[in-house]
NURO-260347 format. One line per field, with one value per residue (C-alpha): residue number from 1; residue in three letters; x, y, z. Coordinates in Angstrom, 1 decimal, padded with zeros to 4 digits. Each point is the difference from the previous one (the first is absolute). Layout:
seq = NUM, ...;
type = ALA, ...;
u = X, ...;
v = Y, ...;
w = Z, ...;
***
This chain:
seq = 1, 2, 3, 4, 5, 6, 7, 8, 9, 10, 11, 12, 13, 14, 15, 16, 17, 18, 19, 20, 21, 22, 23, 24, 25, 26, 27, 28, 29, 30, 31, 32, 33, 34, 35, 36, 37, 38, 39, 40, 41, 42, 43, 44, 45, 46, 47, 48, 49, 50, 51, 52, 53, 54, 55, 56, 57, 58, 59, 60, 61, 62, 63, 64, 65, 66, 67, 68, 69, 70, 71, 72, 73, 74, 75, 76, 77, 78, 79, 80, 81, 82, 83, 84, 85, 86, 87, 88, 89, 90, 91, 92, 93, 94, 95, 96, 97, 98, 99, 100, 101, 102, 103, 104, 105, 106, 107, 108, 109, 110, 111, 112, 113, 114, 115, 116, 117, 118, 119, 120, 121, 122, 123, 124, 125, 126, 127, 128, 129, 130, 131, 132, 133, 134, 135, 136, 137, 138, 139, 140, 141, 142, 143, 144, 145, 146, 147, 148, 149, 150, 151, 152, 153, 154, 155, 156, 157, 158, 159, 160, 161, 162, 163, 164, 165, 166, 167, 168, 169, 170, 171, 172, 173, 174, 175, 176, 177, 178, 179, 180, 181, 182, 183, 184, 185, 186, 187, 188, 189, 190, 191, 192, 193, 194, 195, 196, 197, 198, 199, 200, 201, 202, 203, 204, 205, 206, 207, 208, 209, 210, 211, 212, 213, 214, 215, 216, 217, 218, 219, 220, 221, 222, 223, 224, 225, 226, 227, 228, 229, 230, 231, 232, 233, 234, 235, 236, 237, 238, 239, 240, 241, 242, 243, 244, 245, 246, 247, 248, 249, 250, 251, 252, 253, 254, 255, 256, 257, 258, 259, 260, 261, 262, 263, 264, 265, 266, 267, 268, 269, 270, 271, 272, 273, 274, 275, 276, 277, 278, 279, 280, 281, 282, 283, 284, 285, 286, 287, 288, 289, 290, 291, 292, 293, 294, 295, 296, 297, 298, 299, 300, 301, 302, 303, 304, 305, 306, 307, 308, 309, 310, 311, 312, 313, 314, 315, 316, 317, 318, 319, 320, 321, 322, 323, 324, 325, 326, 327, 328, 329, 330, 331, 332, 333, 334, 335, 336, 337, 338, 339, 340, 341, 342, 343, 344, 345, 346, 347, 348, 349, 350, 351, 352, 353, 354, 355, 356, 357, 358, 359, 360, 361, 362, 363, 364, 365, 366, 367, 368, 369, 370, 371, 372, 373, 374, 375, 376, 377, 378, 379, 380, 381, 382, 383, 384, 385;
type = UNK, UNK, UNK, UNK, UNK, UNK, UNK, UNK, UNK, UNK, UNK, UNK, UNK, UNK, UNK, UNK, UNK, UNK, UNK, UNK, UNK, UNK, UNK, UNK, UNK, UNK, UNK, UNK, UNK, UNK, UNK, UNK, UNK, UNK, UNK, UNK, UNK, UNK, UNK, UNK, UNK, UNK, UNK, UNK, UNK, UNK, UNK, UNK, UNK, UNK, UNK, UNK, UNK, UNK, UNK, UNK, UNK, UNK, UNK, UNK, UNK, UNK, UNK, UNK, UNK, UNK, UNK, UNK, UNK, UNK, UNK, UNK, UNK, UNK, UNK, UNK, UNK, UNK, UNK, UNK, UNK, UNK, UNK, UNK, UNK, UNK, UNK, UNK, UNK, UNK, UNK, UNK, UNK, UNK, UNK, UNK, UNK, UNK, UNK, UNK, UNK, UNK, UNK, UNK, UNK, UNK, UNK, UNK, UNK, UNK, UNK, UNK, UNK, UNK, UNK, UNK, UNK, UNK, UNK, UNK, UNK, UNK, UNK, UNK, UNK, UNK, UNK, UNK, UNK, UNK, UNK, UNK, UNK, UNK, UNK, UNK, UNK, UNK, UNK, UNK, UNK, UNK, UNK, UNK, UNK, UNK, UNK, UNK, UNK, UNK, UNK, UNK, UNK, UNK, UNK, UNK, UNK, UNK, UNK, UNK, UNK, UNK, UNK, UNK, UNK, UNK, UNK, UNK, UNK, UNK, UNK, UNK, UNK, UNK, UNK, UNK, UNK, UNK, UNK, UNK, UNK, UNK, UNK, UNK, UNK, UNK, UNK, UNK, UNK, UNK, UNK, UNK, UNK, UNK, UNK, UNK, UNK, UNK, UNK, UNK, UNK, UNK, UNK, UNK, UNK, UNK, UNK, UNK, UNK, UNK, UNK, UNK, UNK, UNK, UNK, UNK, UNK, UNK, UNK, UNK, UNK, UNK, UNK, UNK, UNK, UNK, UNK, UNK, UNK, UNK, UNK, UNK, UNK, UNK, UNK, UNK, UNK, UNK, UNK, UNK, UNK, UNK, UNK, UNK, UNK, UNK, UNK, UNK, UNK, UNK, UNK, UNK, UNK, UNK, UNK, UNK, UNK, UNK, UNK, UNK, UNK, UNK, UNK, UNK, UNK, UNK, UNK, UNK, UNK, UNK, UNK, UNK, UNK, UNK, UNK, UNK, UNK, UNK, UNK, UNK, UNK, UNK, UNK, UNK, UNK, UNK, UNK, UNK, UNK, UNK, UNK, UNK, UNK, UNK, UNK, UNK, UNK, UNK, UNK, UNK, UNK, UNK, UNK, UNK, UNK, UNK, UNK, UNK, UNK, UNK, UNK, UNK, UNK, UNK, UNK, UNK, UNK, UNK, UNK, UNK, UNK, UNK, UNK, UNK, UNK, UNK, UNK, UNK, UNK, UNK, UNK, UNK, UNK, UNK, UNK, UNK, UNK, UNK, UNK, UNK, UNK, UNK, UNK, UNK, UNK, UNK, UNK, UNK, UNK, UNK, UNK, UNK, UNK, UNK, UNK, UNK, UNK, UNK, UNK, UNK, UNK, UNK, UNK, UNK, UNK, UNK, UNK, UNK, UNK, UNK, UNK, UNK, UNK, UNK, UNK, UNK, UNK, UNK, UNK, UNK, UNK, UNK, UNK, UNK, UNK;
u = 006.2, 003.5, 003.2, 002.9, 003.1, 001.8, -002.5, -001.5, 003.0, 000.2, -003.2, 000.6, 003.4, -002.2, -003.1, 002.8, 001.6, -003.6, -000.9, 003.6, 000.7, -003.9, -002.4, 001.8, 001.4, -004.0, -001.3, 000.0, -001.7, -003.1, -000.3, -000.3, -001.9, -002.4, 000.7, 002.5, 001.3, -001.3, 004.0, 000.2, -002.9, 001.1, 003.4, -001.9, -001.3, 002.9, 002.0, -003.3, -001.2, -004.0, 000.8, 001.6, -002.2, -001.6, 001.5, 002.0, -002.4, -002.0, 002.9, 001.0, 003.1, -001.6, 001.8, -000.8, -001.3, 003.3, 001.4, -003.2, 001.0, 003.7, -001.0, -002.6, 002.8, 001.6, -002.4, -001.1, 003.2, -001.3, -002.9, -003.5, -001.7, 002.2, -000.5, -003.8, -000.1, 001.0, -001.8, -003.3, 001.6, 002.0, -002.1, -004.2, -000.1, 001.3, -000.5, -003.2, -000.7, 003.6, -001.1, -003.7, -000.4, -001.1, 002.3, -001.7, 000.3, 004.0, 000.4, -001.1, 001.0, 003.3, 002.0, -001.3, 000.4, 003.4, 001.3, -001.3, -002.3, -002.8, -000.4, -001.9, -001.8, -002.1, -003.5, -001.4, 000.1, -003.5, -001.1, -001.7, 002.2, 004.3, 001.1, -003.6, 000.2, -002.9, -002.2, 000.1, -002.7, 000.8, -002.1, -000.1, -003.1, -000.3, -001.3, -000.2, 003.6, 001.3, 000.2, -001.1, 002.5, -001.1, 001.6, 003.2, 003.6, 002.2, 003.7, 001.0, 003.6, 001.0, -003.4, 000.9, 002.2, -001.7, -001.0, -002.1, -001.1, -000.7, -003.3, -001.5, -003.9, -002.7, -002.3, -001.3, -001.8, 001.8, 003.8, 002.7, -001.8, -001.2, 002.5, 002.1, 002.4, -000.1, 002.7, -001.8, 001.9, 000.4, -000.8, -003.8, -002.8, -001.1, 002.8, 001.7, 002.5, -000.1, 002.7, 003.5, -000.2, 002.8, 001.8, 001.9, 003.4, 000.6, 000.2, -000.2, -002.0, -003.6, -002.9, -003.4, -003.9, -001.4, -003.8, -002.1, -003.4, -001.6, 003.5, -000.6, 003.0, -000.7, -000.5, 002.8, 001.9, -000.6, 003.5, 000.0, -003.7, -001.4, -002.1, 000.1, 003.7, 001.6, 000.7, 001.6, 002.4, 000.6, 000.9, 002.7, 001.5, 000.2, 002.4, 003.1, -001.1, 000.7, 003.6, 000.5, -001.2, 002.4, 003.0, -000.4, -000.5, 003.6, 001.2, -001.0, 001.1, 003.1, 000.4, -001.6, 002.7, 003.3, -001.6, 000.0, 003.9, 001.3, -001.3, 001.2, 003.3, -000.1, -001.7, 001.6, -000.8, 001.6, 002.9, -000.3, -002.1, -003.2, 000.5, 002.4, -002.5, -001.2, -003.7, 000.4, 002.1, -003.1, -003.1, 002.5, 000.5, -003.7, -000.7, 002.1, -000.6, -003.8, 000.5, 002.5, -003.1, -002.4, 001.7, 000.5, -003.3, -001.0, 002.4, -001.0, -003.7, 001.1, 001.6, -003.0, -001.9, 001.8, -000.2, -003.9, -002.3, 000.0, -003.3, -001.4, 000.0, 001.3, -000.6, 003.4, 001.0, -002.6, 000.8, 003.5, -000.5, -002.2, 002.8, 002.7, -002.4, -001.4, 003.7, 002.1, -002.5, -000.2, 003.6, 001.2, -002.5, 002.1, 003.5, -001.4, -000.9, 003.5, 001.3, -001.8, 001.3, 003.5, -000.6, -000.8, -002.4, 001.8, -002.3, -002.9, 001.2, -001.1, 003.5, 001.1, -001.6, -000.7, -002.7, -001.4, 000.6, -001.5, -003.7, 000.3, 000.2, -002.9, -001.9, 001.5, -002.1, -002.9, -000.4, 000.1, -001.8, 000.0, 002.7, -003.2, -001.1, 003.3, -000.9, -003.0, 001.2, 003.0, -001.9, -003.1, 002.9, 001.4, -003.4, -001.5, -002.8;
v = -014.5, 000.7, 001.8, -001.3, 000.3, 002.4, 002.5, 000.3, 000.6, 002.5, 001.4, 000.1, 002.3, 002.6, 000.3, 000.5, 002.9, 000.9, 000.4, 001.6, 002.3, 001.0, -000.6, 000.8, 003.3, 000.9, -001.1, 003.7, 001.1, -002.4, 000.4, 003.9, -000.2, -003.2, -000.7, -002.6, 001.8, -001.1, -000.2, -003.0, -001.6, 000.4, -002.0, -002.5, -001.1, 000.3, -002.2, -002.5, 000.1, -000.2, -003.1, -002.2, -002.6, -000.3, -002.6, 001.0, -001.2, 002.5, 002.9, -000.2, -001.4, -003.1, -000.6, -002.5, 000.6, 000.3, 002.1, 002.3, 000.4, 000.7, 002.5, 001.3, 000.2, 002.3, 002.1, -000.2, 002.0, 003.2, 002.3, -002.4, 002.3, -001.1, -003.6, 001.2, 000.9, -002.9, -002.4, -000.2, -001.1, -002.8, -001.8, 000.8, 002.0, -002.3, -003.5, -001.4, 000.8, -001.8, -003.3, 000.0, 002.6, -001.0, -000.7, 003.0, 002.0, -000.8, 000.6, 003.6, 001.2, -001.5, 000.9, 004.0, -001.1, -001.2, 003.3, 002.6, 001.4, -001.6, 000.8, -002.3, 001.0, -002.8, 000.8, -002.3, 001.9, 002.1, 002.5, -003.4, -002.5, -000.1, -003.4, -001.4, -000.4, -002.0, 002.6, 002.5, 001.6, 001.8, -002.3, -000.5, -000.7, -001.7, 002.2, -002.1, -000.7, 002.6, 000.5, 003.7, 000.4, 001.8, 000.7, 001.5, -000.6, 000.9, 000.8, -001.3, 000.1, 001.9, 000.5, 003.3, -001.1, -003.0, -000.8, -002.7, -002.0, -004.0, 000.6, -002.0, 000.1, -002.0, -001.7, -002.6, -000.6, 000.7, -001.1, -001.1, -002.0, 003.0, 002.2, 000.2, 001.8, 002.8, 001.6, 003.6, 002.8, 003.1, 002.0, -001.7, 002.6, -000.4, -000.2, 003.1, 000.0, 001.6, 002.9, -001.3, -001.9, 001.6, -002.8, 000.1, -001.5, -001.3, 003.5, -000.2, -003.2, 000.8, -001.0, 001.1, -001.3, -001.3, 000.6, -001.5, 000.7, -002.2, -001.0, -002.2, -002.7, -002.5, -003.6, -001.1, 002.2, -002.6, -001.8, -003.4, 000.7, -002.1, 002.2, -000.9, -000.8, 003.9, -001.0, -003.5, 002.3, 002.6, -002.7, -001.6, 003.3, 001.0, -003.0, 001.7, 003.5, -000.8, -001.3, 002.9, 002.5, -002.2, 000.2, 003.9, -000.2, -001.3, 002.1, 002.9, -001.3, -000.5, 004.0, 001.1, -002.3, 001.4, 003.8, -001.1, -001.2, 002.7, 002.7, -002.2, -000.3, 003.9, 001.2, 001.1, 000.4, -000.1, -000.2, -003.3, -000.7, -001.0, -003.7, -000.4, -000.3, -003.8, 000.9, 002.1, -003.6, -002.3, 002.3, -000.9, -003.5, -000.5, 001.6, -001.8, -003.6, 001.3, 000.7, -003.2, -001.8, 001.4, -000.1, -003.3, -000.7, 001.8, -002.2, -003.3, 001.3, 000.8, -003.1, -002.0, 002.6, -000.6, -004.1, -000.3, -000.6, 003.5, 002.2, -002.7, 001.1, -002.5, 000.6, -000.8, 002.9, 002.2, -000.5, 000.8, 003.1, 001.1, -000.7, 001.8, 003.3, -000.3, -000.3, 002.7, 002.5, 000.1, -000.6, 003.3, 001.8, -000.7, 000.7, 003.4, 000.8, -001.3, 002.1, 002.8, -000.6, -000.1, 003.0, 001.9, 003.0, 000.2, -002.6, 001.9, 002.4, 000.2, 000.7, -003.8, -002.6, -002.2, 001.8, 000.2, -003.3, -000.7, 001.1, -001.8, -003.5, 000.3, -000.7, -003.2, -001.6, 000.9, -001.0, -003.0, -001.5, 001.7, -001.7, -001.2, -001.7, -001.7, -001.6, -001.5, -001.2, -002.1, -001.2, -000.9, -002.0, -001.1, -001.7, -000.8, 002.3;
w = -011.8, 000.6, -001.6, -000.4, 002.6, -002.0, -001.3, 003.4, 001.6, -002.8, 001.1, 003.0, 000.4, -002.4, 002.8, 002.3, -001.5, -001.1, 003.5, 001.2, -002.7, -000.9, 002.7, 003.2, -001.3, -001.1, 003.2, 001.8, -003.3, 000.4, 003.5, -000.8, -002.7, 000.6, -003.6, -001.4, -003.5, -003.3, -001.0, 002.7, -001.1, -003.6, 001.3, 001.7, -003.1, -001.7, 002.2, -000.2, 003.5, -001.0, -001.1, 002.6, 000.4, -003.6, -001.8, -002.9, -003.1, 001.4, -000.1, 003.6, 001.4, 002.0, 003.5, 001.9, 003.8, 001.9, -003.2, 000.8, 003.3, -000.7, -002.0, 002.6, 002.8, -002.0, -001.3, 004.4, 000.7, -001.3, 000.2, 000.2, -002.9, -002.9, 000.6, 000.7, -004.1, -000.8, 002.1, -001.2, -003.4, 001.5, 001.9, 000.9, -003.1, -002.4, 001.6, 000.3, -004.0, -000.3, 002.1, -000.9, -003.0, -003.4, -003.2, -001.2, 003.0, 000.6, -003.4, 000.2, 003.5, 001.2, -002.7, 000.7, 003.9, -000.7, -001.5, 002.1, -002.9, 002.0, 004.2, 001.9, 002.9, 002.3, 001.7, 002.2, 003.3, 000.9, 002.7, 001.7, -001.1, 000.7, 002.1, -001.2, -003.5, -000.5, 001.0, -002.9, -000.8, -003.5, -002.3, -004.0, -002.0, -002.8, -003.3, -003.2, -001.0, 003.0, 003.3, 002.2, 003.1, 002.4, 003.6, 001.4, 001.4, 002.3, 000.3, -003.2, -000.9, -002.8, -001.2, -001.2, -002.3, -001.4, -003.4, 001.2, 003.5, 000.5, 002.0, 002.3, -000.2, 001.0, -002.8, 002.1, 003.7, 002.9, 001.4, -002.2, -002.7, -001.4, -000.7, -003.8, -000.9, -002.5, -002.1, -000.4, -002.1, 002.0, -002.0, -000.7, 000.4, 003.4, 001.5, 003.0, 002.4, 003.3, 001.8, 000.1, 003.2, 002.8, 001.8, 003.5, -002.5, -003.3, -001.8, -003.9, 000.5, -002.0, 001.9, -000.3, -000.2, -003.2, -000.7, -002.7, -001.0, -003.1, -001.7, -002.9, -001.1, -001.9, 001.1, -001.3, 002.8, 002.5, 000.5, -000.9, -001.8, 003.3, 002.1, 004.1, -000.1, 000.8, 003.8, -000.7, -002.8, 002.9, 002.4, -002.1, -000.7, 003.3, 000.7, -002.1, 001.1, 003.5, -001.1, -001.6, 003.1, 002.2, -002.4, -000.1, 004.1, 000.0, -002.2, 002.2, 002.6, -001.2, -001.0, 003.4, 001.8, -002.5, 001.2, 003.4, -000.1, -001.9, 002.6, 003.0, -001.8, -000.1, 003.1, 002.8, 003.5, 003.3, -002.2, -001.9, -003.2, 001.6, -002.3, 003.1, 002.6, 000.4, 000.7, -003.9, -001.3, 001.4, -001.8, -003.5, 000.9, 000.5, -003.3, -001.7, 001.2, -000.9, -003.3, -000.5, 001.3, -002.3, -003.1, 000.5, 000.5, -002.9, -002.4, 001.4, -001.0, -003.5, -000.8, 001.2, -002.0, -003.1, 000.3, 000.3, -003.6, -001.3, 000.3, 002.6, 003.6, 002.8, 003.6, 001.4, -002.1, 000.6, 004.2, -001.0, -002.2, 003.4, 002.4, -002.2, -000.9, 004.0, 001.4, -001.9, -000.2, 003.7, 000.0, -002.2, 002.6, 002.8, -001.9, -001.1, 003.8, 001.2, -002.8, 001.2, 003.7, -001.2, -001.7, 002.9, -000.4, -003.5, -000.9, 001.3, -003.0, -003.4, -001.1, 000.7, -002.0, 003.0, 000.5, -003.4, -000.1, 002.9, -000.7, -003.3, 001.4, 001.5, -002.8, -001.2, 003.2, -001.2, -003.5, -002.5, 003.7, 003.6, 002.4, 001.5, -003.4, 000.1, 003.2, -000.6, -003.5, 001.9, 002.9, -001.7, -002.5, 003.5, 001.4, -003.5, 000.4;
***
């Protein structure tokens, strides 16, 4: 999949004032309210951002990788909770029934996915089982022509806003092999959420846990109608998620770093502007080269991305999409604390969005695969474990 030249370019210039004119004005608003407004969300969809990555016989507008994380550096240079509504839809909401769903089962999601009529939510994570996957203990029996889930989730992203969840849930023995994947409606008897989760950052972000207690779907709800294949779908969708989280790492980066040089440029002490003072020039410079370095990164991935057999995963890639999500996560950690520093104890303050910012990055280390995760993924690629 990918647009044309022109009409992304298009595209493109409208996320930008999307983000400038919309998003950063709201940003106060969300952080105050923990709520992104339904009139943004109603934009979102209007301006086709559920449907990024869907190809466009399926409604969507069908970028390509690197387009995806274009588009994801922009939306990066705002608030993390808008891009949070969105994100689920875009990629581990909407992908494995993409790469390994039915006829049937594209036919009658993606197009609803694509739009924003439909929210996507993914549940795979358990009170026993984040970084190990393959542990999962929620299990679905087979009934006649049905399966009963049973089990519960935790911290799932914009849970409370979904109309339906791609479940992971073990039918089978034990470890990977006997896990599927599920695309369970949420509003299926059966079926409650727990208190809004309250997070250290990300304000407006949706998070909470998912419990389930007998829910019937019908066999049919299994993607790809092939029981004992819901980690191998996971796994292939985690590849472009990780693009994506390192896209929107640089794009934060990016915003952190212009905050940091517009308040040296303005500061003054002993007086100078403090963006003067060499030591304040070399915590920039070191930002800068950072995120230079990372975005680079992050484009070399995509391309590779883009050129391998589509829905098959390829372990080159896989190390790569790793290395970019490992890298500039950490990296946009490090620019937030320098942009802190040069901040002063204004960027102790809630008032300056350094700080704000700040606690939000945190998160991006920790999921779609720990830092740690990352690791072992590219040294057990490294050694041929």
């Amino acid at each position: 999949m990918t647009l044309d030249q022109e009409t992304f370019t298009l595209l493109t210039a409208s996320v930008q004032r999307f983000v400038r004119e919309r998003l950063m004005p709201a940003e106060d608003q969300v952080e105050a309210d923990d709520e992104v407004p339904q009139a943004i969300i109603d934009d979102m969809r209007e301006l086709g951002l559920f449907g990024l990555s869907i190809p466009e016989e399926y409604g969507g507008i069908g970028l390509s990788m690197a387009q995806e994380c274009d588009v994801a550096y922009e939306l990066g240079q705002t608030a993390l909770a808008f891009r949070s509504v969105v994100g689920t839809n875009i990629g581990i909401g909407s992908q494995g029934i993409l790469i390994d769903g039915t006829d049937a089962q594209k036919a009658d999601y993606l197009p609803r996915i694509a739009s924003g009529e439909l929210m996507m939510s993914f549940a795979l994570t358990e009170p026993d089982a984040g970084s190990d996957a393959a542990s999962i203990s929620t299990r679905a029996v087979r009934d006649g022509d049905d399966y009963l889930i049973s089990g519960s989730k935790r911290y799932i992203t914009n849970a409370p806003r979904a109309g339906a969840f791609t479940l992971m849930a073990r039918t089978g023995g034990t470890g990977a092999a006997g896990i599927s994947a599920f695309i369970v409606p949420a509003d299926a008897a059966g079926i409650s959420l727990g208190k809004p989760d309250k997070k250290m950052g990300q304000r407006g972000t949706l998070t909470c846990d998912l419990h389930l207690d007998q829910v019937r779907v019908p066999a049919s709800s299994v993607i790809g109608g092939v029981p004992g294949q819901g980690f191998k779908t996971a796994m292939k969708v985690l590849d472009r998620g990780r693009l994506h989280i390192a896209a929107l790492a640089c794009g934060m980066a990016q915003r952190i770093l212009q905050e940091s040089v517009d308040y040296a440029r303005q500061r003054k002490q002993f007086g100078q502007r403090i963006g003067d003072f060499q030591l304040v020039q070399a915590m920039l410079a070191d930002s800068q080269a950072e995120l230079l370095a990372g975005w680079s990164l992050v484009q070399a991935a995509a391309r590779r991305y883009d050129a391998k057999p589509a829905g098959e995963r390829d372990a080159e890639v896989s190390m790569q999409a790793s290395c970019a999500k490992m890298f500039t996560t950490e990296m946009v950690g490090r620019v937030a604390d320098r942009g802190v520093q040069v901040h002063g104890g204004a960027g102790y303050m809630n008032d300056y969005k350094v700080e704000r910012f700040y606690r939000d990055v945190r998160l991006l280390r920790l999921y779609e695969g720990t830092t740690q995760i990352q690791q072992l993924i590219i040294g057990r690629h490294l050694v041929g474990a």
